[in-house]
FIKOLZA-1660 file (N, C-alpha, C; in steps of 0.1 Angstrom, whole numbers, plus 5000, padded with zeros to 4 digits):
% residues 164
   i   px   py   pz ch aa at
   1 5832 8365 2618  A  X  N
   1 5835 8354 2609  A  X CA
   1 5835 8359 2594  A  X  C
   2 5845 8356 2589  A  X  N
   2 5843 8354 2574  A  X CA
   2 5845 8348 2564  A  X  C
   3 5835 8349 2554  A  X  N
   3 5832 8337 2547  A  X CA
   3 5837 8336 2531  A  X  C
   4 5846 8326 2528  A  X  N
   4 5844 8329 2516  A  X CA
   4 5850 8316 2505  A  X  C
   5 5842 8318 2494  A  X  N
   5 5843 8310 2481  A  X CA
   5 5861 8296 2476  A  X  C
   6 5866 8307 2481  A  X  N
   6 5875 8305 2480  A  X CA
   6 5890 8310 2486  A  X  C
   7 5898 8301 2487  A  X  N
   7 5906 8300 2501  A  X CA
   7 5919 8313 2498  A  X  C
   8 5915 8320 2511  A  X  N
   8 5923 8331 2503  A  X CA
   8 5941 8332 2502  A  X  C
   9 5942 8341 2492  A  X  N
   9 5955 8341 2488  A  X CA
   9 5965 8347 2498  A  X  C
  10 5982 8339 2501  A  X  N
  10 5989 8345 2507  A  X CA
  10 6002 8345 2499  A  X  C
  11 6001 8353 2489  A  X  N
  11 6012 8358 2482  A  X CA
  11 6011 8370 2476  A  X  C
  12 6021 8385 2473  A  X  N
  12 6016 8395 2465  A  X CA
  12 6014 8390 2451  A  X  C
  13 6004 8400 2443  A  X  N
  13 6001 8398 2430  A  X CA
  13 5998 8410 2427  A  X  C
  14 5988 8415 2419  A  X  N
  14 5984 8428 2419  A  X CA
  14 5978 8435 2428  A  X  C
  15 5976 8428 2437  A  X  N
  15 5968 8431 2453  A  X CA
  15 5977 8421 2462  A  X  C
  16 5978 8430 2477  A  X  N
  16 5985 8423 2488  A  X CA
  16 5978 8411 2491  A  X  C
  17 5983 8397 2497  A  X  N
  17 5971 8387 2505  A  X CA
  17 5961 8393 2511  A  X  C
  18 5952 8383 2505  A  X  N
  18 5939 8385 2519  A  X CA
  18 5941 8384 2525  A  X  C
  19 5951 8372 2532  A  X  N
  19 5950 8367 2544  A  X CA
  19 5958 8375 2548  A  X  C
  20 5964 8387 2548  A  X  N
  20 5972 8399 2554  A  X CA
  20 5960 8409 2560  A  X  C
  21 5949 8409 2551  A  X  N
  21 5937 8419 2552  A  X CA
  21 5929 8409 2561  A  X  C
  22 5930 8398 2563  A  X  N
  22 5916 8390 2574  A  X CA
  22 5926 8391 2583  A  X  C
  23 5941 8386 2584  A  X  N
  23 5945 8390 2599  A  X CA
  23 5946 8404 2608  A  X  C
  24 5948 8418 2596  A  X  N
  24 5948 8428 2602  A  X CA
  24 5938 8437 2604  A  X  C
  25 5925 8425 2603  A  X  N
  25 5911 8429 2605  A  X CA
  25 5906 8424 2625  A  X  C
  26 5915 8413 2627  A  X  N
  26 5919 8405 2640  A  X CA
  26 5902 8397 2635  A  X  C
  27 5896 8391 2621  A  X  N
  27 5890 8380 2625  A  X CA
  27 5894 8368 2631  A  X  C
  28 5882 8362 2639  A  X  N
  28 5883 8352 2649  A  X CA
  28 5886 8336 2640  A  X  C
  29 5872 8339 2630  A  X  N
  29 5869 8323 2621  A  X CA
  29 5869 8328 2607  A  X  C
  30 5871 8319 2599  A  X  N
  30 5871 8323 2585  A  X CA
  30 5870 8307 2582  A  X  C
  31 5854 8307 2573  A  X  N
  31 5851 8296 2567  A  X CA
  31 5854 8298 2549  A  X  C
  32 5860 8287 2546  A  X  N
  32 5865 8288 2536  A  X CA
  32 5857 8273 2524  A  X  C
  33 5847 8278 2517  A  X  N
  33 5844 8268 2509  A  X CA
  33 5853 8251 2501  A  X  C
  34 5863 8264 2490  A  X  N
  34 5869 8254 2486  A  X CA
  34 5890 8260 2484  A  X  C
  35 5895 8252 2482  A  X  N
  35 5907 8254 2490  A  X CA
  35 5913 8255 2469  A  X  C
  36 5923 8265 2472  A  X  N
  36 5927 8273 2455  A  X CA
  36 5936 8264 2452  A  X  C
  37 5936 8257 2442  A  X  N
  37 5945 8250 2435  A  X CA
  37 5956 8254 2428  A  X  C
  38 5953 8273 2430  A  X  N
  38 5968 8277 2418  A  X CA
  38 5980 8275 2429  A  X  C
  39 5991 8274 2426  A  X  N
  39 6000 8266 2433  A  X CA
  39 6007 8275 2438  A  X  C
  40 6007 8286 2437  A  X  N
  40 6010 8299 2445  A  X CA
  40 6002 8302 2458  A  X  C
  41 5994 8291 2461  A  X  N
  41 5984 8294 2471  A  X CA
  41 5986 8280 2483  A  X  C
  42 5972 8268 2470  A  X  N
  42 5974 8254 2476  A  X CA
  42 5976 8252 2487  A  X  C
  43 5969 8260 2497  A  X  N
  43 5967 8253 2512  A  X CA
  43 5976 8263 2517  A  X  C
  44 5983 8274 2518  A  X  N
  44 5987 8283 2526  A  X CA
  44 5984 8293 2530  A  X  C
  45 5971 8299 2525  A  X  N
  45 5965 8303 2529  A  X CA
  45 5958 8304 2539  A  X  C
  46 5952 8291 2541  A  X  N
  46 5949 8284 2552  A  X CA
  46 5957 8280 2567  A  X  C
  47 5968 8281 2561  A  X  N
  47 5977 8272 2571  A  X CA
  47 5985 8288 2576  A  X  C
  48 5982 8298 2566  A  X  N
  48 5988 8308 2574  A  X CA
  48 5976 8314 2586  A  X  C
  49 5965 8315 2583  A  X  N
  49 5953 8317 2592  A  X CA
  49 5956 8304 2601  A  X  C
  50 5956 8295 2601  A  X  N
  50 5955 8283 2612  A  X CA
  50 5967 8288 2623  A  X  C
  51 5979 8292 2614  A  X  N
  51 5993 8291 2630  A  X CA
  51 5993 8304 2631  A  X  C
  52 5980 8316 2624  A  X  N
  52 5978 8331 2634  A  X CA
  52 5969 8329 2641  A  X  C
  53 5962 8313 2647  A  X  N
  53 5956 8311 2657  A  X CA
  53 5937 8313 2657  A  X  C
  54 5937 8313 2642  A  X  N
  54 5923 8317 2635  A  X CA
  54 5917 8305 2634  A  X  C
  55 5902 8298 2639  A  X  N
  55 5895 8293 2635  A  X CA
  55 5892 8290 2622  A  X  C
  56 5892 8277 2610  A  X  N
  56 5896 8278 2599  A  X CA
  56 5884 8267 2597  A  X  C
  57 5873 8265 2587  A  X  N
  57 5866 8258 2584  A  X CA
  57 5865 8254 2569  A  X  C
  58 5867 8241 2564  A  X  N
  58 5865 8245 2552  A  X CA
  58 5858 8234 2543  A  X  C
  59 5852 8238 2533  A  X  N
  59 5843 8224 2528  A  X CA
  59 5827 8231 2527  A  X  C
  60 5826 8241 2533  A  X  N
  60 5811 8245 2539  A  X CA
  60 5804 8251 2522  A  X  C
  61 5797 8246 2518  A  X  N
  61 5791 8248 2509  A  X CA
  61 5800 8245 2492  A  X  C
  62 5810 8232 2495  A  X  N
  62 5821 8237 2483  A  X CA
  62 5817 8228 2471  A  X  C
  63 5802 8224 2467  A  X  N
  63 5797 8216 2458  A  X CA
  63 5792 8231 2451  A  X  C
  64 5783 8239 2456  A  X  N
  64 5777 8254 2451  A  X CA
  64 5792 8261 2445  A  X  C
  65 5801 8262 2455  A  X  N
  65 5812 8271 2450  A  X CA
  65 5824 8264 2443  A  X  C
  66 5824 8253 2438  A  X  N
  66 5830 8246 2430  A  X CA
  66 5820 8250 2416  A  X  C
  67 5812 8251 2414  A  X  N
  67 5800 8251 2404  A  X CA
  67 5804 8266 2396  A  X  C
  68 5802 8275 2408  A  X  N
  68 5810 8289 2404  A  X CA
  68 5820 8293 2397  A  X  C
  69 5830 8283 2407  A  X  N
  69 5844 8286 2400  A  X CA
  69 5852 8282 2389  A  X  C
  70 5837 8268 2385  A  X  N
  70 5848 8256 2374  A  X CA
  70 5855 8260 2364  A  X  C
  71 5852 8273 2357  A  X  N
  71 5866 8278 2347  A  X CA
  71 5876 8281 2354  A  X  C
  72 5879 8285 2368  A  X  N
  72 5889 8290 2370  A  X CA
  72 5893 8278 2377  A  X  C
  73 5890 8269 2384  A  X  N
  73 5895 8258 2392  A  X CA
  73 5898 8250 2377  A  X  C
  74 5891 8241 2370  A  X  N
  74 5896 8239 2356  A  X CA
  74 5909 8243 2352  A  X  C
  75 5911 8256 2346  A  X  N
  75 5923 8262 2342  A  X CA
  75 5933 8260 2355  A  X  C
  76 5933 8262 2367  A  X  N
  76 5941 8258 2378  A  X CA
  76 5944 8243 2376  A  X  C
  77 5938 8238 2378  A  X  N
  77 5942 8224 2380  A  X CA
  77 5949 8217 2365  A  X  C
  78 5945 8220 2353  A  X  N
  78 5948 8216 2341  A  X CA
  78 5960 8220 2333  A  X  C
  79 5957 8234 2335  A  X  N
  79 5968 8245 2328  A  X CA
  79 5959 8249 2313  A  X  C
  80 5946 8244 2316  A  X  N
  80 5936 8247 2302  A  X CA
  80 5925 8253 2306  A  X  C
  81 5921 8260 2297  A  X  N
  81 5904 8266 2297  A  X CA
  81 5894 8260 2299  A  X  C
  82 5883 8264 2302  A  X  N
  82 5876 8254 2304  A  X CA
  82 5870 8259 2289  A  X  C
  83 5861 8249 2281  A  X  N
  83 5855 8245 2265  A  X CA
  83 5845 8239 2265  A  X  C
  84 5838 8247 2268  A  X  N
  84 5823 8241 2265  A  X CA
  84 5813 8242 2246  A  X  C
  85 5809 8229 2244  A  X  N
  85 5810 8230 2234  A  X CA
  85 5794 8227 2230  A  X  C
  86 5787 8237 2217  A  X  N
  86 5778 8240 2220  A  X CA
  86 5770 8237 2206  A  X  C
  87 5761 8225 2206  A  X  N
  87 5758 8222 2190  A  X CA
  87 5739 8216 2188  A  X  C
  88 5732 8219 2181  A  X  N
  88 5724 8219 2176  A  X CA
  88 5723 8204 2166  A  X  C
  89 5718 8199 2170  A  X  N
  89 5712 8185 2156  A  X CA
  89 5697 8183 2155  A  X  C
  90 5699 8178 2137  A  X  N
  90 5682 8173 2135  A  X CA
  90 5686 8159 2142  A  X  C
  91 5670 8153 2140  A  X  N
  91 5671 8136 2144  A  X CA
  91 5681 8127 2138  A  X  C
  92 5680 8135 2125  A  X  N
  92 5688 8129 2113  A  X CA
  92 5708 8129 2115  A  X  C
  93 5708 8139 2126  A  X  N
  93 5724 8140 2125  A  X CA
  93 5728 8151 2122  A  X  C
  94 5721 8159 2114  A  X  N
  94 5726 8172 2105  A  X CA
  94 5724 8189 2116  A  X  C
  95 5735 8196 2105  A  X  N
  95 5734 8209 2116  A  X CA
  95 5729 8218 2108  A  X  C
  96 5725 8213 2097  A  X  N
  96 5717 8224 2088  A  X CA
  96 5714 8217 2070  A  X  C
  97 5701 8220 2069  A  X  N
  97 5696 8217 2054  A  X CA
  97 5704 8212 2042  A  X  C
  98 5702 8201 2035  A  X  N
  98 5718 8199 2028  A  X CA
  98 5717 8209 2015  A  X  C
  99 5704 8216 2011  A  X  N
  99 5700 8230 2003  A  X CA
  99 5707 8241 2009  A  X  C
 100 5715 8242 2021  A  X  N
 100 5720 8253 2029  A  X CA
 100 5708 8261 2032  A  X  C
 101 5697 8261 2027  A  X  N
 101 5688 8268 2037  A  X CA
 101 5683 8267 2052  A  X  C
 102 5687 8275 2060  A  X  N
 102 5688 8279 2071  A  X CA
 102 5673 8277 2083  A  X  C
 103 5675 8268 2087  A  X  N
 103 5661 8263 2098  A  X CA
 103 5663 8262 2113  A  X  C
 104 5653 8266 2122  A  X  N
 104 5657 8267 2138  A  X CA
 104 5656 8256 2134  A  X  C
 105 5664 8246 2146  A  X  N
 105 5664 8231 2145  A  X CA
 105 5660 8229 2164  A  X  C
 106 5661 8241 2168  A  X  N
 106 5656 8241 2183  A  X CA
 106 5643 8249 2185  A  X  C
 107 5641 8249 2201  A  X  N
 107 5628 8257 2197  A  X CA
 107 5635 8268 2210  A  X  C
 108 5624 8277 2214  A  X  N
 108 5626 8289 2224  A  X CA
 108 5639 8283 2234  A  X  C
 109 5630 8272 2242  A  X  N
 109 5638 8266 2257  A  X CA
 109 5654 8266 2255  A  X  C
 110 5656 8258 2243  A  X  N
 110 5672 8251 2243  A  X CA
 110 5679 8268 2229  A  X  C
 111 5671 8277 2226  A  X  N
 111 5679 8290 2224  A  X CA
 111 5683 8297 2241  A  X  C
 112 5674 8300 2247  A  X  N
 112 5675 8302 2264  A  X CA
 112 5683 8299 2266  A  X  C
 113 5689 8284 2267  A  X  N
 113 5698 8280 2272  A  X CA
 113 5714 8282 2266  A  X  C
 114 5714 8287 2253  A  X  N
 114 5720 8292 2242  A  X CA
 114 5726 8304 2251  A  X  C
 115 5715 8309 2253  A  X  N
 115 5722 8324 2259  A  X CA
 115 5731 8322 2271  A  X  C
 116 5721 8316 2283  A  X  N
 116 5729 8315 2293  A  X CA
 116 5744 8311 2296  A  X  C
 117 5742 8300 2284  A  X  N
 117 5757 8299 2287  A  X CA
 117 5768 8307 2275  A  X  C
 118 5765 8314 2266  A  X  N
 118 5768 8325 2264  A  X CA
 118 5769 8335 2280  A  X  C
 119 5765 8337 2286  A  X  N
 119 5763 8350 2293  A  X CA
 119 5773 8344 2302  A  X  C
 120 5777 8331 2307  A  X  N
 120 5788 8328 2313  A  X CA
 120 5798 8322 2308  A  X  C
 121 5803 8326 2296  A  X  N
 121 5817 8332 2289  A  X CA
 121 5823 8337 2285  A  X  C
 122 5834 8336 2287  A  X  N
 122 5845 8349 2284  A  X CA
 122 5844 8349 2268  A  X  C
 123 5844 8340 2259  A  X  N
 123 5846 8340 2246  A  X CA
 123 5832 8331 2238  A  X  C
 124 5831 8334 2224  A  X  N
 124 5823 8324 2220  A  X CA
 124 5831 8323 2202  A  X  C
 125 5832 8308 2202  A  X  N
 125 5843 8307 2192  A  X CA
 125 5834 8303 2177  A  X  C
 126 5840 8302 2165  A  X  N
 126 5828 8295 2156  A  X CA
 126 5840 8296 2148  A  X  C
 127 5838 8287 2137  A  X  N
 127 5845 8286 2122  A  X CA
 127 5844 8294 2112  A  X  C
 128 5856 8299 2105  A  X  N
 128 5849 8310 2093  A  X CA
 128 5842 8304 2083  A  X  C
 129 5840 8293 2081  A  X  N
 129 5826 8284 2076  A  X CA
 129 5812 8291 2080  A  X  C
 130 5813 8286 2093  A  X  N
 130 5799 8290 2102  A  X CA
 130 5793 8308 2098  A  X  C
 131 5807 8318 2100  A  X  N
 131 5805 8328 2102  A  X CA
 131 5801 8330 2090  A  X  C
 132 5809 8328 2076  A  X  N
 132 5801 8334 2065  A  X CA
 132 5790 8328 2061  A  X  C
 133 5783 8313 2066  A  X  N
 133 5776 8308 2059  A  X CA
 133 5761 8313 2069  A  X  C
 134 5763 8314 2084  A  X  N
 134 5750 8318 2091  A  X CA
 134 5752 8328 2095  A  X  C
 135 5761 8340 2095  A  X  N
 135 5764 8352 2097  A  X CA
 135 5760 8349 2113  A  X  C
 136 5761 8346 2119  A  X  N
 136 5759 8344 2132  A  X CA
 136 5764 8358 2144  A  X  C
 137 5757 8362 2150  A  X  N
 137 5756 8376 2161  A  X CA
 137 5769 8374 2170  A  X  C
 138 5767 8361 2177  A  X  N
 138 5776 8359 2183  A  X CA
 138 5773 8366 2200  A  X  C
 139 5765 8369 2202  A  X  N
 139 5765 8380 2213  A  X CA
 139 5751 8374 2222  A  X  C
 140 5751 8378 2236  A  X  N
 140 5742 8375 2243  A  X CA
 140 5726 8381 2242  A  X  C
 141 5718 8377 2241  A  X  N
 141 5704 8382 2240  A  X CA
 141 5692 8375 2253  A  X  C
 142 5693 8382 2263  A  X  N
 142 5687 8375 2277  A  X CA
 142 5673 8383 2276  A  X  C
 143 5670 8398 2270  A  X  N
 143 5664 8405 2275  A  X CA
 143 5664 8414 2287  A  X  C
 144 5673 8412 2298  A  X  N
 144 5672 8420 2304  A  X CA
 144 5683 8432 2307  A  X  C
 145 5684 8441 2294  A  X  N
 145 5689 8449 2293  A  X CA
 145 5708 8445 2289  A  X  C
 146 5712 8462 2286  A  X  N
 146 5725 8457 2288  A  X CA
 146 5733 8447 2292  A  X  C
 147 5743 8439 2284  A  X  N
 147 5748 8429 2296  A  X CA
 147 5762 8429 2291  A  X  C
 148 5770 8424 2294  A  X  N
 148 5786 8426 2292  A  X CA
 148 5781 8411 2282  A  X  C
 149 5791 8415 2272  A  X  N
 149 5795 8407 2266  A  X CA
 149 5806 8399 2258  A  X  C
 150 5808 8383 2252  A  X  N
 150 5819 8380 2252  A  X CA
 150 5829 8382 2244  A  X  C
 151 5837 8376 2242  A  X  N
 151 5845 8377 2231  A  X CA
 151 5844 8370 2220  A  X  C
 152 5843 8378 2207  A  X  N
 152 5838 8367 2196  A  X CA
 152 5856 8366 2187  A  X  C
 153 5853 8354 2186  A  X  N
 153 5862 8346 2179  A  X CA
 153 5862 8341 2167  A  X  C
 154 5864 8339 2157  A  X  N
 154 5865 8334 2148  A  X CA
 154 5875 8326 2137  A  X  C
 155 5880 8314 2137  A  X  N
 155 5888 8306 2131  A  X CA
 155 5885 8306 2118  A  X  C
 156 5900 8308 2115  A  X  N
 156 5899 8312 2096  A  X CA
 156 5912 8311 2096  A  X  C
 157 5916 8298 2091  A  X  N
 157 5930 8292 2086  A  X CA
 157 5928 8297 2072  A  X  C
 158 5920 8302 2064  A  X  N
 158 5923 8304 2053  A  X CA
 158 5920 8317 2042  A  X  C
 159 5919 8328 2053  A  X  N
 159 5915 8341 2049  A  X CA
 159 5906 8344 2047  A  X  C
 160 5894 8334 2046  A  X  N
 160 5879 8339 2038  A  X CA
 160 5874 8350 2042  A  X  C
 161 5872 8359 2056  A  X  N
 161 5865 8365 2063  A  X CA
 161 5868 8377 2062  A  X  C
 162 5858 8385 2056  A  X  N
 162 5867 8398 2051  A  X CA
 162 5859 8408 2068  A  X  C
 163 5865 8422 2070  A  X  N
 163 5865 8428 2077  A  X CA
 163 5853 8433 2074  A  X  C
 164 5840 8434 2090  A  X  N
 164 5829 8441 2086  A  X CA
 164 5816 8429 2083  A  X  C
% end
């Protein structure tokens, strides 16, 4: 049996179909979470494993592996990224001191959570407002060692942001 996340591809791309490598493996069943929305795929995958006479299951765990994949199912189904948007407030409404002096406005827990979802993206964007005014890192800090990190971005419609 094999198992997997997502319903595999039967078209070439940079790699031949799976479902060329699960047929010429002679699996029996292939349980398939959630079924690929890019439209190069969309159920043929499946349907080619179903009429090579393969046991085909699918659904089995696809609330967990929807959860995994939501940037890429998102961007499939939409034609957009997924944007997660990520902001700090006093009680008051504000994102920082109207003296521009610079105050956590959170405490440890909701930085943590700062990171994590840093650590699951590809990019992390900010304004060249933000960037010259909090010099902000931009980068993941989990503690546990090296970790890949994202792509920093910075919007500057108006040149402010010098190199460095």
């Amino acid at each position: 049996t094999v198992y997997v996340t997502l319903e595999p591809c039967s078209h070439y791309g940079r790699t031949p179909p799976c479902v060329k490598a699960i047929l010429e493996r002679k699996c029996a069943r292939v349980v398939v979470a959630v079924e690929d929305p890019d439209e190069k795929v969309a159920g043929r995958g499946i349907r080619q494993l179903q009429e090579a006479g393969l046991e085909v299951t699918v659904g089995v765990c696809a609330l967990a592996a929807s959860q995994s994949l939501a940037p890429y199912l998102h961007q499939r189904r939409s034609g957009r990224p997924l944007v997660v948007l990520k902001a700090a407030l006093s009680l008051d409404g504000a994102v920082a001191c109207a003296d521009g002096t610079s105050q956590w406005i959170t405490g440890p827990p909701a930085r943590l959570d700062a990171h994590r979802l840093r650590a699951a993206s590809q990019a992390i964007l900010v304004g060249s407002g933000t960037a010259i005014t909090d010099r902000p890192r931009l980068d993941v800090r989990l503690g546990d060692g090296p970790q890949p990190q994202p792509l920093r971005v910075v919007l500057d419609r108006r040149g402010r942001l010098q190199e460095g």
